[in-house]
LUMDREN-446216 format. One record per residue (C-alpha): residue number from 0; residue in one letter; x, y, z. Coordinates in Angstrom, 3 decimals, padded with zeros to 6 digits. Layout:
BEGIN
<num NUM | residuo a | x X | y Y | z Z> .
...
This chain:
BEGIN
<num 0 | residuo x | x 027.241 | y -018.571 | z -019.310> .
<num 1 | residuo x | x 024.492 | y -019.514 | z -016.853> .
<num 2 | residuo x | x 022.244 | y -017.271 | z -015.045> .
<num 3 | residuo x | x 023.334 | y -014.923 | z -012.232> .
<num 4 | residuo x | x 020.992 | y -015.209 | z -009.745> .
<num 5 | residuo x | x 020.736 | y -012.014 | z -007.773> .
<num 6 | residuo x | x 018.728 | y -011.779 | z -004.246> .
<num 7 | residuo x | x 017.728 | y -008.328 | z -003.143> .
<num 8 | residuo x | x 016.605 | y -007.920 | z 000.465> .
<num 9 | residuo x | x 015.699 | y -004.023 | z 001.081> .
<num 10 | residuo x | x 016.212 | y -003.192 | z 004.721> .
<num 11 | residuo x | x 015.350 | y -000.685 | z 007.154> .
<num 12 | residuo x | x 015.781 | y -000.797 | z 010.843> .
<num 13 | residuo x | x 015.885 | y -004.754 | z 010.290> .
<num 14 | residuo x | x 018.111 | y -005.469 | z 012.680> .
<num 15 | residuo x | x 015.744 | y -007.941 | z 014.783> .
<num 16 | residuo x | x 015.484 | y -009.917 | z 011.140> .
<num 17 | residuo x | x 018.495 | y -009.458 | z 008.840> .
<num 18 | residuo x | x 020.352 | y -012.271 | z 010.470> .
<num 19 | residuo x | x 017.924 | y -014.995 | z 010.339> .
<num 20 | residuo x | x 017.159 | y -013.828 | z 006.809> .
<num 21 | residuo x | x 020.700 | y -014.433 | z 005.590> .
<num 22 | residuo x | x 021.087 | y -017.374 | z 007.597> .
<num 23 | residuo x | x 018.120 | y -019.020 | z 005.693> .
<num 24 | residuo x | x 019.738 | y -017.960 | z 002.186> .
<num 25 | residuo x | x 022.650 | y -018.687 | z 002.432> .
<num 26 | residuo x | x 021.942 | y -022.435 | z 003.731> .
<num 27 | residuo x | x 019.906 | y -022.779 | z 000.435> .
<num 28 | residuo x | x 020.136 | y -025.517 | z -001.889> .
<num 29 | residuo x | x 022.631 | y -025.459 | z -004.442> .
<num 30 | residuo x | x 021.644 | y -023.381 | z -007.188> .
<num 31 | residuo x | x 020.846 | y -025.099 | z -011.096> .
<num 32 | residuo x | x 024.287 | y -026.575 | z -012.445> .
<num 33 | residuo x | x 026.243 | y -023.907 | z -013.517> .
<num 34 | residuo x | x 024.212 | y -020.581 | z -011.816> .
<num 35 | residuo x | x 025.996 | y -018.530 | z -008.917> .
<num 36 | residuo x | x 024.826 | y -016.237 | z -007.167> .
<num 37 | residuo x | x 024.992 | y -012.891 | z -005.030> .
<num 38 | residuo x | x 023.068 | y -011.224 | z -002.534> .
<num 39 | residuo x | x 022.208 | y -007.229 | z -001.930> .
<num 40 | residuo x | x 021.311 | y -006.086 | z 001.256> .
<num 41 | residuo x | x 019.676 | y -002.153 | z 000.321> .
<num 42 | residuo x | x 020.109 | y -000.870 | z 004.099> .
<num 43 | residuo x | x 018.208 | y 002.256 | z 003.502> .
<num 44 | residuo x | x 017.900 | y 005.124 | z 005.531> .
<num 45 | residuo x | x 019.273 | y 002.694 | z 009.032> .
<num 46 | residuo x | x 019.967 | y 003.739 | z 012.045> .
<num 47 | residuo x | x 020.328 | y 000.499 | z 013.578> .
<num 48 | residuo x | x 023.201 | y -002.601 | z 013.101> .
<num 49 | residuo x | x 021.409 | y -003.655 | z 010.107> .
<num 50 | residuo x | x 024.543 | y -003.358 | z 007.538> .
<num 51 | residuo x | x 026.972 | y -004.197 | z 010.164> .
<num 52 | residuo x | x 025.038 | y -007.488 | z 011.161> .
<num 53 | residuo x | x 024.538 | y -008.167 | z 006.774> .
<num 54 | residuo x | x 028.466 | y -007.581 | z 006.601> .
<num 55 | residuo x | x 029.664 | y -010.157 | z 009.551> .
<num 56 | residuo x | x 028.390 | y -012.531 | z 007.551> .
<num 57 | residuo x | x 030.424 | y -015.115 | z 005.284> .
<num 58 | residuo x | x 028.741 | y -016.439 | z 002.253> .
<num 59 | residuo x | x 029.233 | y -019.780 | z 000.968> .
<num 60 | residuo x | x 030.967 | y -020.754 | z -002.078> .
<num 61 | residuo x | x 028.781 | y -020.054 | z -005.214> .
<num 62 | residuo x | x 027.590 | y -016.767 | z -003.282> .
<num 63 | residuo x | x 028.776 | y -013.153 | z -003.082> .
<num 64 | residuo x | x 027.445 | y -011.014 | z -000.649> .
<num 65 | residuo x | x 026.883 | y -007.235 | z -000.982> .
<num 66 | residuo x | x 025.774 | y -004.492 | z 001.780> .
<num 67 | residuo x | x 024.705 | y -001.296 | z -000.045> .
<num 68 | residuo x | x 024.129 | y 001.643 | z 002.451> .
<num 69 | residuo x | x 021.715 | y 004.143 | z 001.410> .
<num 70 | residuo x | x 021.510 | y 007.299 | z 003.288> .
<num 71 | residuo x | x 017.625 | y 008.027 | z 002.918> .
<num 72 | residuo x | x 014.915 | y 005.300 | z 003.700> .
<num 73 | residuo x | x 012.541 | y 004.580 | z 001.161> .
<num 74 | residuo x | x 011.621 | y 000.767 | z -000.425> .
<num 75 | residuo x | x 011.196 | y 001.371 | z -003.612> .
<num 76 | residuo x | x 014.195 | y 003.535 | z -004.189> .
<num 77 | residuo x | x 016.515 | y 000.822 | z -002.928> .
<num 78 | residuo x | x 014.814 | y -001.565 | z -005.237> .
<num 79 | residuo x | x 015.571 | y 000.799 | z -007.838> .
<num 80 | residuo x | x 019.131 | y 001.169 | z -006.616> .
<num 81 | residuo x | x 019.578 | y -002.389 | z -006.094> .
<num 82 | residuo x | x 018.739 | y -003.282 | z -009.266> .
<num 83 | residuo x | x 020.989 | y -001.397 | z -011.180> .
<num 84 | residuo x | x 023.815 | y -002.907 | z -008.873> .
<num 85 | residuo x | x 022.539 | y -006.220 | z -009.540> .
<num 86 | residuo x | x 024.338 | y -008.530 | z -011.935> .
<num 87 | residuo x | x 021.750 | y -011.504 | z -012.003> .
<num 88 | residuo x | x 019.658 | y -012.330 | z -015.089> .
<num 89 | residuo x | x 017.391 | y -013.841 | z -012.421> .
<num 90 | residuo x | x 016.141 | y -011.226 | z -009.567> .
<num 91 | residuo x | x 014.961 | y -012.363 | z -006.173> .
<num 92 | residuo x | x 013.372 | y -009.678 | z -003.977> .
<num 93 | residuo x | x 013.064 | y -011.017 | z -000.348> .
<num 94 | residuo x | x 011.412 | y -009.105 | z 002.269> .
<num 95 | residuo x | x 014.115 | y -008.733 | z 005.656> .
<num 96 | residuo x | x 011.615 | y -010.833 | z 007.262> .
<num 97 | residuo x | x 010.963 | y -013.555 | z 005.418> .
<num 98 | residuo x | x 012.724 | y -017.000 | z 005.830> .
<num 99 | residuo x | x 012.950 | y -018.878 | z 002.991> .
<num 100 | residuo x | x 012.959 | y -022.731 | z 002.944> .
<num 101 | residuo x | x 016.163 | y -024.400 | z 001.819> .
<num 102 | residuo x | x 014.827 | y -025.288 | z -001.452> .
<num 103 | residuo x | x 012.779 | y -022.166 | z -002.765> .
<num 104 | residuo x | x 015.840 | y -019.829 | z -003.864> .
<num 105 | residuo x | x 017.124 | y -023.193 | z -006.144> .
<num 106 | residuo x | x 013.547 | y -023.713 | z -007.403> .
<num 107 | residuo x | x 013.007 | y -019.751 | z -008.043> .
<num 108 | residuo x | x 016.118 | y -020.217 | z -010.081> .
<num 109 | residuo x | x 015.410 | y -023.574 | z -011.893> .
<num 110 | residuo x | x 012.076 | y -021.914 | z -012.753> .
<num 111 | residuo x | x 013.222 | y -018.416 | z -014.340> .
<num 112 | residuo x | x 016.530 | y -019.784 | z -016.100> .
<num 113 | residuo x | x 015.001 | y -020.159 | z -019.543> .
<num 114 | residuo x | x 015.296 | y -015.863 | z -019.232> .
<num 115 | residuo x | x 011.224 | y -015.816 | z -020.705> .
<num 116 | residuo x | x 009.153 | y -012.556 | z -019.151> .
<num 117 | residuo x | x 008.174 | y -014.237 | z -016.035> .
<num 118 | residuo x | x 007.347 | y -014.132 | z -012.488> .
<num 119 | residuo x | x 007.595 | y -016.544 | z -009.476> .
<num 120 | residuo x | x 007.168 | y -017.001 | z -006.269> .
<num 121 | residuo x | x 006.955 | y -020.148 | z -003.503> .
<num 122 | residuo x | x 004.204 | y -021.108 | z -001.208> .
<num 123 | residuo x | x 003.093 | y -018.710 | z 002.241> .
<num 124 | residuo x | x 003.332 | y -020.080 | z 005.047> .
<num 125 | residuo x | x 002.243 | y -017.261 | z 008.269> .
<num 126 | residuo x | x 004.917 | y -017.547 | z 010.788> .
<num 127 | residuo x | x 003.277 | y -018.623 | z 014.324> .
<num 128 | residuo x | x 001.955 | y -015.364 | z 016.056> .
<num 129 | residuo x | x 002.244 | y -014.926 | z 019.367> .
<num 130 | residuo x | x -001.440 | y -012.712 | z 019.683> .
<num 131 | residuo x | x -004.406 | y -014.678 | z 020.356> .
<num 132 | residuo x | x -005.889 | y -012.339 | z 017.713> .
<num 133 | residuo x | x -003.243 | y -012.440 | z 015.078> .
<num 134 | residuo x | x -003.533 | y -016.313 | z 014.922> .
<num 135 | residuo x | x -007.438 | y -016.192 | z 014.734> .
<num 136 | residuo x | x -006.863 | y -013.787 | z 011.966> .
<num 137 | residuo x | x -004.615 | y -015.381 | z 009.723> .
<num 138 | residuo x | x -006.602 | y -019.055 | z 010.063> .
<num 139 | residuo x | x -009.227 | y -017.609 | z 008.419> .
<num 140 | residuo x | x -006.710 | y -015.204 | z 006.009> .
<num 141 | residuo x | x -004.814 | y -018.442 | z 004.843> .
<num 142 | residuo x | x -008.151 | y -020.188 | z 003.606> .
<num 143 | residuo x | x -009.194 | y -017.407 | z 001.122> .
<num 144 | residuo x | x -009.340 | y -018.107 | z -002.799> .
<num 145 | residuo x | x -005.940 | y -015.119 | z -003.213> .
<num 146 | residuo x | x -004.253 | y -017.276 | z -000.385> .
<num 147 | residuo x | x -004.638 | y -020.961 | z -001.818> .
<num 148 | residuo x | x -005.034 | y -019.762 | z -005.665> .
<num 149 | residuo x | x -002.402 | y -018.004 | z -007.806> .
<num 150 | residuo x | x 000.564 | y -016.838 | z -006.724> .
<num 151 | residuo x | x 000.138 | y -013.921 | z -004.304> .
<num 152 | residuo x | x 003.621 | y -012.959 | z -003.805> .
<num 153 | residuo x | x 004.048 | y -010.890 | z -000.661> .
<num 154 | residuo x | x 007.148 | y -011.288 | z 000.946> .
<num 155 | residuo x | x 008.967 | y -012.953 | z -001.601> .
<num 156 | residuo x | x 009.086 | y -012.752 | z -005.438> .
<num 157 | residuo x | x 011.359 | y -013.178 | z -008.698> .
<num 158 | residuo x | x 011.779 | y -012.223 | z -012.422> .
<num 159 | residuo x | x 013.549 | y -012.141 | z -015.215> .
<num 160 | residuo x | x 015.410 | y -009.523 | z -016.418> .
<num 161 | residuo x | x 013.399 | y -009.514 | z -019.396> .
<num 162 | residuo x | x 010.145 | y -009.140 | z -017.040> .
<num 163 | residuo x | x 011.908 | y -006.533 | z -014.882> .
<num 164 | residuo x | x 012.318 | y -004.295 | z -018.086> .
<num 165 | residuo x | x 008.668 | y -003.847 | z -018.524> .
<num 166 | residuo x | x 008.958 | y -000.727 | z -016.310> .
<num 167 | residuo x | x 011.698 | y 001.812 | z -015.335> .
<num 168 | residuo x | x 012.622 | y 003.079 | z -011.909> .
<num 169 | residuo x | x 010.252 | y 001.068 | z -009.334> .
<num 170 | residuo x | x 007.429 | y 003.567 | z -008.984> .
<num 171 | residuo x | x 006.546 | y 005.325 | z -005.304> .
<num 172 | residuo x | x 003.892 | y 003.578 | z -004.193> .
<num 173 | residuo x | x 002.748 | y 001.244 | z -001.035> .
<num 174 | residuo x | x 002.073 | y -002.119 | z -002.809> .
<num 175 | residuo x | x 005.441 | y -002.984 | z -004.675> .
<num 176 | residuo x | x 004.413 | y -007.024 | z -004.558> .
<num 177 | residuo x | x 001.049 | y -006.091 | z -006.019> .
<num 178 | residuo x | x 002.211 | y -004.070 | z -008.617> .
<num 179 | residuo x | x 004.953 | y -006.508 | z -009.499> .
<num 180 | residuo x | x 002.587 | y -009.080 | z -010.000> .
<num 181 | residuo x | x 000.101 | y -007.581 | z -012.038> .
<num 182 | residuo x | x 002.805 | y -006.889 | z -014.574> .
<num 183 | residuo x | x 002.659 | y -010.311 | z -015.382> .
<num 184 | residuo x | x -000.411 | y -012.097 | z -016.945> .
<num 185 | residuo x | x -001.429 | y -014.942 | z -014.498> .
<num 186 | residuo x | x -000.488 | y -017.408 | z -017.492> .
<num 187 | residuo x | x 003.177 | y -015.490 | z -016.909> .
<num 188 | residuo x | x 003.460 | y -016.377 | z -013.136> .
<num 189 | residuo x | x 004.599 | y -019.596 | z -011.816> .
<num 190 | residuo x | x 004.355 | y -020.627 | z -008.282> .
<num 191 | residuo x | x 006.924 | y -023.263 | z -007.349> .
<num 192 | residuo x | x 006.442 | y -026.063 | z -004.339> .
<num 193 | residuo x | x 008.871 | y -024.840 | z -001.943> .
<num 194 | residuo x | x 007.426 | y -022.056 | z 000.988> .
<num 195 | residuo x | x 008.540 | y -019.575 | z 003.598> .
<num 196 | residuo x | x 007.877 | y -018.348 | z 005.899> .
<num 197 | residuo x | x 005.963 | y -014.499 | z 006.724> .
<num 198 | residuo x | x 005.045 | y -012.936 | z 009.790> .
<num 199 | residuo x | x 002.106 | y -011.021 | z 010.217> .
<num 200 | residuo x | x 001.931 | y -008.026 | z 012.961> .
<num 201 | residuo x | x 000.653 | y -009.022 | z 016.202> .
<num 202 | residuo x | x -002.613 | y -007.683 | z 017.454> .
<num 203 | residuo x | x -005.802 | y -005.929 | z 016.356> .
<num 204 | residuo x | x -004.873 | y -002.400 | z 016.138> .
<num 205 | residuo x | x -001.522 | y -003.663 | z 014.419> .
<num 206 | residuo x | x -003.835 | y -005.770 | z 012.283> .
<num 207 | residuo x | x -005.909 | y -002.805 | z 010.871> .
<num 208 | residuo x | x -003.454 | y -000.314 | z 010.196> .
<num 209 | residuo x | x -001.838 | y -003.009 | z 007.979> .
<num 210 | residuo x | x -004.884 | y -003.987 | z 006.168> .
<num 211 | residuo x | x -006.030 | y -000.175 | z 005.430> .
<num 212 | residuo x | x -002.675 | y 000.393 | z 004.048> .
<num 213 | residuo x | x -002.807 | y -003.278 | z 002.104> .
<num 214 | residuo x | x -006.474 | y -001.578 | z 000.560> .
<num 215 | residuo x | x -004.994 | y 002.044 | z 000.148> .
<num 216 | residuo x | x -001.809 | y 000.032 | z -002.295> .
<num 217 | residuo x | x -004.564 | y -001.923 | z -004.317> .
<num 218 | residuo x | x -006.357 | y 001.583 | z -004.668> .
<num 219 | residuo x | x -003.383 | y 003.333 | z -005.556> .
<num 220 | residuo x | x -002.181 | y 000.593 | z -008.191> .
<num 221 | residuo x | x -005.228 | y 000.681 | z -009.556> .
<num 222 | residuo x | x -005.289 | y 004.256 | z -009.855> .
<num 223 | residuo x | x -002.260 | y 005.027 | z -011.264> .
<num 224 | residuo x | x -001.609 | y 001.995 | z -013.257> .
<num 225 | residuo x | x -005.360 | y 000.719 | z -014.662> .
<num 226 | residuo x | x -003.920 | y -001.152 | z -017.277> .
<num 227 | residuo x | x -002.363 | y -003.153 | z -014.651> .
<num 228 | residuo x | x -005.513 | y -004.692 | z -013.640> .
<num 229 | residuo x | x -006.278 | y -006.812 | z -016.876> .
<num 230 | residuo x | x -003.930 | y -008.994 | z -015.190> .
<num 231 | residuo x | x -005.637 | y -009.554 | z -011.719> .
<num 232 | residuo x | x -007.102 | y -012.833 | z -011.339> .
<num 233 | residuo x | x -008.078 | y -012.115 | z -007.771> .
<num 234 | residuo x | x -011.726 | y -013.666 | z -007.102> .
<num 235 | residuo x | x -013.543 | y -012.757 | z -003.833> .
<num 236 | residuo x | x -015.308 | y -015.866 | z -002.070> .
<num 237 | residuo x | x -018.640 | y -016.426 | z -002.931> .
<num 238 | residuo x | x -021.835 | y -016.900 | z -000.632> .
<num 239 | residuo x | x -021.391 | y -020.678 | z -000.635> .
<num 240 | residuo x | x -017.854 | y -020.394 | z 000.303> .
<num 241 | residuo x | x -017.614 | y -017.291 | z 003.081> .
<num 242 | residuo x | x -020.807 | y -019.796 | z 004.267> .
<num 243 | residuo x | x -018.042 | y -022.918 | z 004.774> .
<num 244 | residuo x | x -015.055 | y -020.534 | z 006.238> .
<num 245 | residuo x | x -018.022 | y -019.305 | z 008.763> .
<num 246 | residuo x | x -018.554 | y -022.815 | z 009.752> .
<num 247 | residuo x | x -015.157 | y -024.297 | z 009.655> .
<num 248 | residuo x | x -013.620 | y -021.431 | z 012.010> .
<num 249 | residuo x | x -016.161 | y -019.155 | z 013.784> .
<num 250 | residuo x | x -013.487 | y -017.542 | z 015.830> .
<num 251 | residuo x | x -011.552 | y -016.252 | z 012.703> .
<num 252 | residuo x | x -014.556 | y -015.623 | z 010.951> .
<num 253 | residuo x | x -015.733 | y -012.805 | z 013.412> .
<num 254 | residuo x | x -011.388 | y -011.623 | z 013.954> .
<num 255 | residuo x | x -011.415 | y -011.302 | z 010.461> .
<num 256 | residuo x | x -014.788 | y -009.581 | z 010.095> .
<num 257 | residuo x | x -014.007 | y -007.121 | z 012.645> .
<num 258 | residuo x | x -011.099 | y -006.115 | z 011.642> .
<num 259 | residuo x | x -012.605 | y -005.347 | z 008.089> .
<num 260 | residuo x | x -015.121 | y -003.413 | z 009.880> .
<num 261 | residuo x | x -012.310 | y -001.186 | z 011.851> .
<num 262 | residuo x | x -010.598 | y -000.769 | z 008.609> .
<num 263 | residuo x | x -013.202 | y 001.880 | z 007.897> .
<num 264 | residuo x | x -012.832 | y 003.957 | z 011.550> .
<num 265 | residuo x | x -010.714 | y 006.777 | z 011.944> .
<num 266 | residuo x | x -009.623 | y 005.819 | z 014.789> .
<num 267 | residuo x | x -006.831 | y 003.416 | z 013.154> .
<num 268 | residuo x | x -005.764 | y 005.772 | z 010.690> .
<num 269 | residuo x | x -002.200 | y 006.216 | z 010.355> .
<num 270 | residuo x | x -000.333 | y 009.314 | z 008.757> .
<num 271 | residuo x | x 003.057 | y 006.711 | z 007.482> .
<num 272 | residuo x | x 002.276 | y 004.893 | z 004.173> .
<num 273 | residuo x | x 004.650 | y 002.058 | z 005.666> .
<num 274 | residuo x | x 002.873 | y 000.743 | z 008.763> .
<num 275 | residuo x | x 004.715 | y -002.337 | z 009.998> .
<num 276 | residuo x | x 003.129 | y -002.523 | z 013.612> .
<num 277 | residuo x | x 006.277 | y -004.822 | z 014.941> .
């Protein structure tokens, strides 16, 4: 029997998102000859429409659809929960945010289905911003080497079961994507040509709280999990190159900069571990 393909999409609050989300999915490509699929919607800890918006919607033949209500928020324990639901031998986790281009969940699929430890995920693309500040920011953000190189992974990602069972329950900690990724060599992760798209928060202040928690996750991976970081293939720019993103985009260049600089001021610092800044 082919592959279940399972999509999980953890939720909180995501009301504002949810719908285009599932709209996106569900007008995906069909999946590899022979696959079906379902999707999961972990609502956790919502006190918005969230699950009722997930449930009015129909999926399409080939697709199930799932809303699992969780009572207390948290990510990573309704990754946890969703994956014991999950029936797929192929596991898509989709950020509530993300759209996803009508070929990536079909090429995610085609990718994973020979069931080999492996990870995959499609090609970024940052959502148009409606800051002045948020799009200087990410023109510079989308020319560095862990933007264009590898497979970065935040927002969307996928594994086999037989990569998912490299760990237990999904550890609390900030940077799920990160430590999902480094649990795979690089020569284990696969990067497919479809995209989607990501937003990034809107603003400066918005800007830095996310980045210091984006550094606190790496810290905290690499804390708790050093054996982890054999697999990060990560390169910072060199001279030559932060030289040529100086030149090519002076504007983002000094956004970028000072918001690395504010990073360090304790006047952004935030007591939640889950800064969103929408």
């Amino acid at each position: 029997m082919s592959p279940r393909v399972s999509v999980l999409i953890p939720a909180h609050n995501e009301a504002g998102y949810i719908g285009a989300c599932l709209e996106a999915v569900f007008a995906s490509k069909p999946l590899p000859a022979g696959m079906t699929g379902e999707v999961l919607v972990l609502a956790n800890g919502c006190t918005d429409e969230t699950a009722a918006l997930a449930r009015a919607f129909a999926p399409p033949p080939g697709w199930t659809l799932e809303v699992m209500e969780l009572p207390e928020g948290g990510k990573l324990r309704a990754l946890t929960a969703g994956d014991a639901a999950a029936h797929g031998d192929i596991l898509i986790y989709l950020d509530a945010d993300v759209v996803v281009s009508p070929a990536l969940i079909a090429q995610l699929a085609e990718a994973l289905a020979d069931g080999a430890p492996r990870y995959a995920s499609g090609r970024p693309q940052v959502a148009s911003a409606r800051s002045a500040v948020t799009r200087a920011y990410s023109r510079l953000w989308v020319r560095l080497p862990f933007f264009t190189r590898g497979v970065p992974g935040f927002g969307v990602f996928a594994m086999t079961r037989a990569g998912r069972a490299r760990w237990g329950d999904w550890p609390d900690i900030i940077a799920d994507d990160i430590f999902a990724r480094l649990s795979f060599a690089p020569v284990e992760r696969v990067q497919v040509a479809a995209g989607y798209s990501w937003p990034m928060v809107e603003g400066f202040r918005n800007l830095v709280r996310v980045r210091r928690r984006q550094n606190a996750g790496v810290t905290e991976v690499a804390a708790r999990f050093p054996q982890l970081l054999r697999n990060d293939d990560k390169q910072p720019p060199g001279r030559g190159a932060v030289l040529k993103l100086l030149a090519a985009d002076p504007g983002g260049f000094l956004i970028y900069g000072l918001v690395a600089l504010a990073v360090k001021s304790p006047l952004f610092e935030s007591q939640s571990r889950w800064t969103r800044g929408r």
